[in-house]
N, C-alpha and C positions, 0 to 999 in steps of 0.2 A: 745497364743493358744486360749484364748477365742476369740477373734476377730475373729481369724481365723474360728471358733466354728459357729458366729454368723452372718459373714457375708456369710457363706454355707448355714445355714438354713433359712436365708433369700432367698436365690439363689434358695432351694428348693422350694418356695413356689412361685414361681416365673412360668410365661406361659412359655408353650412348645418354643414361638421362641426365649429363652434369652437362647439356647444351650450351646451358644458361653461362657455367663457368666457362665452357670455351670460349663462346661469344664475349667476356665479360674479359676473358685476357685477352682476345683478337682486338677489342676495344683498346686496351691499353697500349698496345702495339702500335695501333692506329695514331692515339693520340701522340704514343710518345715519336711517331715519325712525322707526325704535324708539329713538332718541337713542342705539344702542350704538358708540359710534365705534371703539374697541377693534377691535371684529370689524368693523368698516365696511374700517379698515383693513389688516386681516388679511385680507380678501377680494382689497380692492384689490389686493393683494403678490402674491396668487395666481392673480389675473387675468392683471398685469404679468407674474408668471412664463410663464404658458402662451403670453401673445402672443409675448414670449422666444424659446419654443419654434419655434412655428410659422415666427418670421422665419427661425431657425437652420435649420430643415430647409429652407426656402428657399434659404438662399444655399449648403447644402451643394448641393443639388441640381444646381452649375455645377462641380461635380466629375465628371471625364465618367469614363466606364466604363474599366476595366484596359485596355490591347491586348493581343490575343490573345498568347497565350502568358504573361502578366503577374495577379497578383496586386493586389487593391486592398483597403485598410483603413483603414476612416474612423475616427478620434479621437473617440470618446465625449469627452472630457474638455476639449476646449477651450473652452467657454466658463467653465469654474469656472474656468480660468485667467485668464482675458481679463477676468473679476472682479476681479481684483487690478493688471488695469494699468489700470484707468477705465472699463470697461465695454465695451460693444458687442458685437456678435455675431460668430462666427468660423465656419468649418469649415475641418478636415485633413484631408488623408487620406495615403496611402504607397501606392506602386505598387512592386513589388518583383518580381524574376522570380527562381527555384531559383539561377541563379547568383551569388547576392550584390549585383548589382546596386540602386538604388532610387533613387525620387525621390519627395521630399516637396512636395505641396502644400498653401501655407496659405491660407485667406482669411479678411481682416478686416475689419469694416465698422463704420463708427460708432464706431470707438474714437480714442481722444487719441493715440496712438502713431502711429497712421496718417496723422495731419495734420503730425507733426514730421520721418515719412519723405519728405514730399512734396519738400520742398526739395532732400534730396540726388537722388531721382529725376529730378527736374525739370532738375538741372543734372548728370545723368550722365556726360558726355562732359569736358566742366570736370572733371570728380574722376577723370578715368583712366579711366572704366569702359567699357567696350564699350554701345553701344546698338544691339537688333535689336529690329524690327517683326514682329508676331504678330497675324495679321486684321485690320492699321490701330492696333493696341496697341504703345504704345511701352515695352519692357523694359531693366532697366540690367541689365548684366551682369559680374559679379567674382567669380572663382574660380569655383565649381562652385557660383552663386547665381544667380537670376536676381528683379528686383521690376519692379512695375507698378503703378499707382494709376490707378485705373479711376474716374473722374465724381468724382475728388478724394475718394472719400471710401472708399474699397474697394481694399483692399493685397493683390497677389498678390505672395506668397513661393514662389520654388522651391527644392531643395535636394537635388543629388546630376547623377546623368547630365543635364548639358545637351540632348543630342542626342534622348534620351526625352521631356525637359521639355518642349522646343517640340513635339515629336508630339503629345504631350499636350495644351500651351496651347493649340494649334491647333482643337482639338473643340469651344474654350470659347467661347460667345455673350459676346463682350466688353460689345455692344449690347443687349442685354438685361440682361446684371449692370448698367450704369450705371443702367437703371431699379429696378434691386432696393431694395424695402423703399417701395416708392413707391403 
């Protein structure tokens, strides 16, 4: 019942277009006062999914636009992945220009993976790796990689042209992602 409790008043505080979600926990409520805990729970799953949702279009949204002349395509698919390494929410995307060129950016937030990259990040310089600043953002740097842990809990991964990737990092509200999900 608390859950139930908690994931409503959550739901309340929530903007006018998560309808669907209030509706979908007033369901469970319903059911679970019809003693059908079954479908209480099957609500619940489907609420969790949509708030899921909402977080993920959020933190994709610190994926900043192509540069002119450049292509950009977000990964549908990363969070069914990120299911399988413990959860949390992700977005990708690939910026890519006609000449072959690209760089891939990840982000991940709230997963377990993320807490165990913290270490090698944190002592980048001790492990070889180059460290550059990106808007006050500290990035380790190896090969044609670049990571960052943003408020401990949110891993940017780059992958491909360095020289695009901090153009890139550059657009990104570092200071705003650290409040993400909050």
């Amino acid at each position: 019942m608390r859950l139930v409790a908690i994931l409503i008043a959550g739901a309340l505080a929530l903007p006018a277009h998560a309808d669907e979600i209030s509706d979908t926990l007033q369901s469970a409520l319903d059911a679970y006062a019809d003693g059908d805990i079954q479908y209480a729970l099957e609500e619940l799953d489907f609420a969790k999914q949509k708030l899921l949702e909402l977080k993920t279009d959020s933190l994709g949204a610190f994926l900043p636009p192509a540069p002119e002349g450049w292509s950009f395509e977000k990964n549908s698919e990363m969070n069914s992945a990120l299911g399988m390494l413990g959860g949390g929410v992700g977005a990708e995307g690939t910026y890519s220009n006609g000449d072959g060129a690209s760089v891939k950016i990840t982000l991940m937030a709230d997963n377990p993976m993320v807490g165990s990259m913290a270490a090698m990040i944190t002592n980048a310089s001790a492990m070889g790796m180059k460290v550059e600043r990106i808007n006050r953002q500290r990035f380790a740097i190896q090969d044609q990689q670049m990571m960052a842990l943003v408020a401990n809990r949110i891993l940017i991964q780059t992958e491909g042209d360095l020289a695009l990737a901090q153009q890139i990092l550059e657009q990104m509200d570092f200071k705003a992602m650290a409040n993400f999900g909050q």
